[in-house]
N, C-alpha and C positions, 0 to 999 in steps of 0.2 A: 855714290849710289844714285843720288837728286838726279847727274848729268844723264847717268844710262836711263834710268825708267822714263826721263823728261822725254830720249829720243823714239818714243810713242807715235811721234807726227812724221817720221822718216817717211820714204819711199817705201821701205819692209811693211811697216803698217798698212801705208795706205794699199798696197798691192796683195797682201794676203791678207790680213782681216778687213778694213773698211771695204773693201770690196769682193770680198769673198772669194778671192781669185787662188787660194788654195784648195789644188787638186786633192793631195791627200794619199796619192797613189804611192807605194811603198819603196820606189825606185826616188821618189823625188828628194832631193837633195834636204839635208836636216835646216841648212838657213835657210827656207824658205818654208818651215813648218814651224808652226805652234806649240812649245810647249807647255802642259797643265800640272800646276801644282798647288795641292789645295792641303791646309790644314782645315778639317772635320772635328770640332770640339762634342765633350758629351756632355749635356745639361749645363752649357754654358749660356747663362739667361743677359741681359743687355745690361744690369748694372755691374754686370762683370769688368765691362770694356773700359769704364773709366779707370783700372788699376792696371791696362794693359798698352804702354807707349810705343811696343812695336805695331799693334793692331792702328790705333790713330796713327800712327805714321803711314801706315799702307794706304788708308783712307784718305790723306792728304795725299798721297802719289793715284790715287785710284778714284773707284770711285763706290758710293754705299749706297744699297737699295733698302731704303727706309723702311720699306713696307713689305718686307719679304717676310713671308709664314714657311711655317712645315703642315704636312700630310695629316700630323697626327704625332701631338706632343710624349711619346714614345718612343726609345732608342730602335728597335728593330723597325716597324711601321716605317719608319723617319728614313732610316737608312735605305731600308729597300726600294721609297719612294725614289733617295738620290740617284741610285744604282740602275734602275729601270726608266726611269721616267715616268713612274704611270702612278697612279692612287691606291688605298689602300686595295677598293675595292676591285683592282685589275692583276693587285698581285697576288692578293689572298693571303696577306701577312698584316693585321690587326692588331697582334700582342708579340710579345716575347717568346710565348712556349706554345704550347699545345695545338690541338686541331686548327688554330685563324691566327698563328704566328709564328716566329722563330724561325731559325736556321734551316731546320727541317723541311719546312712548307715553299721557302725560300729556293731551295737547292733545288724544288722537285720540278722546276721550271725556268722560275725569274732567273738565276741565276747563269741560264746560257746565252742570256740576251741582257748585256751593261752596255752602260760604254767602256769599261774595259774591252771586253770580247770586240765592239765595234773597232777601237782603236787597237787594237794589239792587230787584228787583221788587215790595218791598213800602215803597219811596217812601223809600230811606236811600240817603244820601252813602256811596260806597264807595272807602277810599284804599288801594293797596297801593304802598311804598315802600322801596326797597333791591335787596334780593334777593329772585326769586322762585322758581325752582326751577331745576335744572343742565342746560346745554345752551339756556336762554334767550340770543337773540343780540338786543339791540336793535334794531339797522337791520333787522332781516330779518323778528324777531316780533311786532312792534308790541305796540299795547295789546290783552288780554286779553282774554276773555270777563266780566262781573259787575262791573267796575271803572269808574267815574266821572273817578279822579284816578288818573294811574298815572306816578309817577316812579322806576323801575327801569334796574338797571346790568345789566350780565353776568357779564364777571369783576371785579368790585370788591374779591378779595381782599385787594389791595395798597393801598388805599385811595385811590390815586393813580394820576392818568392813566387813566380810566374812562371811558368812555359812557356815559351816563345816558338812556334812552327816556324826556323827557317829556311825555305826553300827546300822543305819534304823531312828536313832534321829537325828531332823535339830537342831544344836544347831548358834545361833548368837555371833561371836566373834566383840568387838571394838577397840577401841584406845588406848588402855592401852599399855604400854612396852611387859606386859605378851602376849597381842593379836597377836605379829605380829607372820606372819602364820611359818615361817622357825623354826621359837622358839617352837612354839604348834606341830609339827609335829618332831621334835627333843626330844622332851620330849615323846609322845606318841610311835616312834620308841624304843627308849631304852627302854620302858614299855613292849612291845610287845617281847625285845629280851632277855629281863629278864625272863618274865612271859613263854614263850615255853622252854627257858632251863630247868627251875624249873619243866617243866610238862614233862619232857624229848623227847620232839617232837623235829624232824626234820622242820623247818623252812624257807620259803620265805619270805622275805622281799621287797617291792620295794618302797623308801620312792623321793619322785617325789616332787621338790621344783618348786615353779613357778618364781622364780628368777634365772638368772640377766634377764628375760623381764621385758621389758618396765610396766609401771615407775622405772623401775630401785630404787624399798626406798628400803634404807639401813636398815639393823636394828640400834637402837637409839644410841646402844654405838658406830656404826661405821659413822656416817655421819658426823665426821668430818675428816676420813682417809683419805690418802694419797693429802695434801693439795699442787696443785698446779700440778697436776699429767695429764698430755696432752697424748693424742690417738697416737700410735704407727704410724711415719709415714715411711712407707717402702718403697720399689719401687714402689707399684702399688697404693700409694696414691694420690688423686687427676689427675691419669695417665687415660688415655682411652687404651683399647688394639686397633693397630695399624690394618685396615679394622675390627670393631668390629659390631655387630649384629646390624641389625637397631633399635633394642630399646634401646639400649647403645651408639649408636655414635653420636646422635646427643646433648647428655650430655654435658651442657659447665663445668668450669673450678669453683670448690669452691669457695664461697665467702668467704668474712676473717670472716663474721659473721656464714654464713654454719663450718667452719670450728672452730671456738669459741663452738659453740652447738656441734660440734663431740667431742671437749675436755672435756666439762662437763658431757655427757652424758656418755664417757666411764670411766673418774672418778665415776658416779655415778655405774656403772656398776663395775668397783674393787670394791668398798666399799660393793655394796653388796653381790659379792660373799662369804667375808668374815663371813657370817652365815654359808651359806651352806660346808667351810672349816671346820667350827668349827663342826657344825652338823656331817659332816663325822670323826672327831677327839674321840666327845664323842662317835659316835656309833662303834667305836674301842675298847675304852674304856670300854663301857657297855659288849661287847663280852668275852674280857679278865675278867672281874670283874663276870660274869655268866658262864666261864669255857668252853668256846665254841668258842674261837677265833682260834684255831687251829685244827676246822673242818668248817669252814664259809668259802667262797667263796666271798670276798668284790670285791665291781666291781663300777667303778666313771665315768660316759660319761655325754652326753649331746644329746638331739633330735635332735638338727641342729647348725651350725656356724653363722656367724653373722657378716656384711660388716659394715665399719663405715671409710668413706672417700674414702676407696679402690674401684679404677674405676668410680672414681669421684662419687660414688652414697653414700646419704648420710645412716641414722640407717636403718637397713635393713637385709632381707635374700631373698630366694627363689631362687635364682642365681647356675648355674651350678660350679660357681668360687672354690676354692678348702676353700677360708675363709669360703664358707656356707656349704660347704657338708664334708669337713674335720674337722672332730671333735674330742676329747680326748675319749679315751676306756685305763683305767687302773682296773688290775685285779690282786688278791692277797690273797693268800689261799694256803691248802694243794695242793699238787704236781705242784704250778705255781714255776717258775723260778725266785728268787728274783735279781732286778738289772737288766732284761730281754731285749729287744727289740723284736718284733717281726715285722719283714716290710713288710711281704705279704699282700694282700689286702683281707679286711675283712670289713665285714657291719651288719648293725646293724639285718639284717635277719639273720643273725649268733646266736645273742643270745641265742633264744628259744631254738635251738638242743642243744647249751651249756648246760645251764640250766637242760634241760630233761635228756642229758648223765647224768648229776652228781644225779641228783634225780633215776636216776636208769629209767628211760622212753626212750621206742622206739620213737623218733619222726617219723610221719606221712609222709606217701609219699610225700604226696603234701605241704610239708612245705619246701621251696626255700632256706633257709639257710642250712651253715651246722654246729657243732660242731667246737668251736677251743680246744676242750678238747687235742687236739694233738698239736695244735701250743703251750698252755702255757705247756705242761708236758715239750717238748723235744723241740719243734722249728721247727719239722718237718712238711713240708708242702706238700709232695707228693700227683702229682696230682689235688692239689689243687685251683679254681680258678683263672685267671689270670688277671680279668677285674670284675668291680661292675656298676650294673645299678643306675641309676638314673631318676626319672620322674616325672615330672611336671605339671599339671593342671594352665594354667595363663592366662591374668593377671585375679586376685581375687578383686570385687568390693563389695563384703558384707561387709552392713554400719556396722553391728553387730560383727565384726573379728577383734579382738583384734592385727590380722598381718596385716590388711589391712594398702597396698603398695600404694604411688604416685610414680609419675615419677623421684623424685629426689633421693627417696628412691628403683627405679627401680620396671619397671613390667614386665617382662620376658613374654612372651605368652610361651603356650605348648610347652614341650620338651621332647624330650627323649637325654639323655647321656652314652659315656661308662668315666670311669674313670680308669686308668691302673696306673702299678707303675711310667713307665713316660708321660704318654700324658692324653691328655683329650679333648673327642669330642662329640660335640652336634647335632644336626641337633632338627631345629627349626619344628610347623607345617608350619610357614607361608612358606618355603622354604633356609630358615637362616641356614649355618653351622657355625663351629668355630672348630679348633682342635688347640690345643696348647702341644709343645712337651717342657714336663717342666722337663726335665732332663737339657735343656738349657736354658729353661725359667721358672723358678718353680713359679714367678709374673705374669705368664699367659698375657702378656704384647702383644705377637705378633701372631694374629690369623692369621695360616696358611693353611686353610683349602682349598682355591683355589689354592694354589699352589698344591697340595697333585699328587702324581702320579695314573692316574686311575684304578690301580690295587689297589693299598691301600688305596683309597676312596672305593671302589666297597666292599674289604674286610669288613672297620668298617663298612659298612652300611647295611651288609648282620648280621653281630653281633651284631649291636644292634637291627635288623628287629625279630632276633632270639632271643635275652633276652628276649624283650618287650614280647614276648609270651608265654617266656617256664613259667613252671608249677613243681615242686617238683626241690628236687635236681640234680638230676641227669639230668634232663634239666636243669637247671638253672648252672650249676658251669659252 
């Protein structure tokens, strides 16, 4: 596998990706196309990665962008951001359900304009598999706009006893070993990357696990890993940041039993990322084995991070804190850089224009990300943004939300944030800020925001007044 991914520096590379010399046009021949294949984790937070040895291995073939955030530490927001390219504020999907979220609010627009629908129109296989966004029901939504191959569940938290939509049939999975869904959607992946090699098509893939969320099951051969294995506890464990938001400060201090539940649960949570490692292992494997891994595009993130003791809040997301919105982006293909780092800041509205450069597609004005096709070739970033939005719809009380938050698990009300390579600043609607300069504090431990001098209060505040509203890229960087 070393030899294939190494031959990255070929003539193939240099002539369709490092120089963008792929048309894209639906006639054009499959070797000389890009194919993407991305495994999509859900609230899989960064000390996950150290229990996952296919993800560092991609990372040594590839290359990892340090400093890549999401939209809005939130599975739908997050997702829709992938899907579109644009922020929350452009798609009008903020939460999971009702009027400023969900599937619903999602379909009524965003969803005729992906990069699926881009790529599917320019002659590539389109698979999306697992999970696709909240408040999807099978029997009722069928298959998608932009999608070719569509074998998605609904609620497939549990792993077990699910529906599966495939391809317009509700099929019912149970209990069996074979049912659990990471397994079912691992097998049907490498069906799908077998099956467009052999038809010589150019191919997208996007295979979307609904693990490690909560309940966190393992699959059967993993529940009894890593035995006796306790929750990272860092500086900002059981810690309050020093003047923190009023929905955080009045947070007391872990109980031995709160903190017992944070060690099982993020046992439970290693254990199960261990499908979704192996999952990306075989579909390595299936690539190489169909003669196409040295024109694929593999790509490993997650939709949001994930707090567990840290700032004394217990299992949790939706928080400005860098655990929820700092998440893994490894990427590994012709012309990426193996052994790479890339530390400029990058977000997950980034992907779409990715994606569409390698398929040979102009991305649309109005899509707020841009291309990292220049950071993985060469590392160069000219020009390039220097701050990521972040926004928030809170707190979330829909009994039906599978994230739905208490107070010990934190509930943030509405925010808007910038995120930079060292600081990070919020400002609340209620009137709450917080900036943390984590070049000195990277445990975001000391909010400094009253101290700020008012010139550089006035600046972030005119920058994120300005985010929150631009519209395409060239507002948006």
């Amino acid at each position: 596998m070393r030899r294939s991914l190494l031959r990255t520096g070929t003539a193939l590379a240099a002539t369709v990706l490092l120089l963008g010399a792929c048309s894209g046009t639906p006639g054009q021949a499959a070797a000389e196309r890009i194919n993407v294949v991305m495994v999509l984790t859900d609230d899989l937070s960064m000390n996950l990665v150290q229990h996952m040895p296919n993800v560092r291995a991609l990372a040594a073939y590839g290359t990892t962008f340090s400093q890549y955030t999401v939209t809005d530490s939130l599975c739908c927001p997050s997702r829709s951001s992938i899907l579109t390219g644009r922020f929350p504020h452009n798609t009008g999907v903020f939460t999971n359900s009702g009027d400023d979220g969900g599937f619903t609010v999602f379909a009524e627009e965003q969803e005729k304009d992906t990069f699926a629908t881009t790529l599917r129109s320019q002659g590539y296989r389109t698979a999306m598999m697992g999970k696709y966004l909240n408040g999807y029901q099978p029997a009722r939504d069928g298959v998608r706009p932009g999608w070719t191959e569509w074998d998605v569940a609904g609620n497939g938290y549990g792993q077990y006893n699910y529906d599966l939509n495939e391809n317009g049939t509700v099929k019912h999975y149970g209990k069996t070993p074979a049912d659990y869904l990471t397994t079912v959607i691992d097998g049907k992946a490498s069906s799908f990357i077998t099956a467009s090699a052999a038809a010589g098509d150019p191919f997208l893939l996007e295979v979307a696990t609904f693990s490690p969320h909560g309940p966190y099951t393992p699959a059967p051969q993993d529940d009894e890993a890593f035995p006796g294995l306790t929750a990272p506890r860092g500086p900002s464990f059981d810690k309050l940041s020093a003047d923190a938001p009023a929905w955080l400060a009045s947070r007391p201090a872990l109980t031995d039993q709160q903190k017992t539940t944070i060690d099982r649960i993020y046992r439970k949570r290693a254990q199960s990322v261990l499908s979704i490692d192996r999952l990306l292992g075989n579909l390595r494997q299936t690539l190489e084995k169909a003669g196409v891994a040295d024109r694929t595009l593999v790509v490993f993130s997650s939709d949001n991070g994930f707090h567990l003791g840290e700032h004394r809040l217990a299992a949790g997301k939706q928080t400005a804190f860098d655990h929820d919105v700092h998440v893994p982006l490894v990427m590994a293909g012709p012309g990426v850089r193996p052994g790479a780092t890339v530390d400029t800041m990058v977000q997950n509205i980034d992907l779409r224009p990715t994606f569409e450069q390698i398929g040979g597609v102009t991305s649309s004005p109005d899509v707020d990300g841009r291309s990292l096709v220049p950071l993985m070739r060469d590392g160069r970033a000219d020009g390039w943004k220097p701050i990521g939005l972040v926004e928030h719809h809170g707190p979330g009380h829909a009994t039906d939300d599978p994230d739905r938050q208490d107070k010990a698990s934190g509930m943030p009300p509405t925010y808007s944030a910038l995120r930079a390579l060292g600081f990070t600043y919020v400002e609340y609607q209620n009137g709450d800020k917080e900036y943390y300069d984590r070049a000195t504090d990277p445990d975001e431990l000391a909010n400094t925001a009253g101290a700020l001098p008012a010139d550089r209060a006035a600046s972030l505040h005119a920058t994120l007044e300005r985010l929150r509203a631009c519209k395409g890229a060239a507002a948006c960087n």
